[in-house]
C-alpha positions, 0 to 999 in steps of 0.5 A, a space after each residue: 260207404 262203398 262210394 268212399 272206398 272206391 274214391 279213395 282207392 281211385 285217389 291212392 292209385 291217381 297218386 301212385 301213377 303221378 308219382 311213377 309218371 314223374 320218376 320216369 319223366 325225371 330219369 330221362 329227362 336231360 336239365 335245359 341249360 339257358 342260352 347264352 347271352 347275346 351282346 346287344 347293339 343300339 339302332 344308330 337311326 331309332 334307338 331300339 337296341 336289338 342282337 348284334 347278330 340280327 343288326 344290319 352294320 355300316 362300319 362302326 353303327 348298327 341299325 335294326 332294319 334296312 329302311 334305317 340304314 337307306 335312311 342315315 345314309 343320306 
């Protein structure tokens, strides 16, 4: 019987301690706001669409890498 009094004051003092743990965390933690989308260009040589900004432009056409572009240019 005394193995079931002390589990369940373990339990109540588990919870307790996750739920001031929780309130705290909650407080001072800032929301996350999602980032922002990117606009998305195709790859004029294989397709595969990637960010503008991470593409490699030659005029108006984009390309994923540099071997693509050496590759279209010729």
């Amino acid at each position: 019987m005394k193995y079931l009094v002390l589990l369940a004051v373990l339990v109540v003092a588990y919870a307790w301690w996750r739920g001031q743990r929780r309130a705290t965390m909650s407080r001072t933690e800032a929301p996350r706001q999602p980032p922002a989308p990117q606009d998305m260009v195709a790859c004029a040589h294989c397709g595969v669409h990637l960010p503008r900004a991470d593409a490699l432009t030659s005029g108006p056409r984009s390309y994923c890498c540099a071997e693509h572009q050496r590759q279209d240019a010729r």
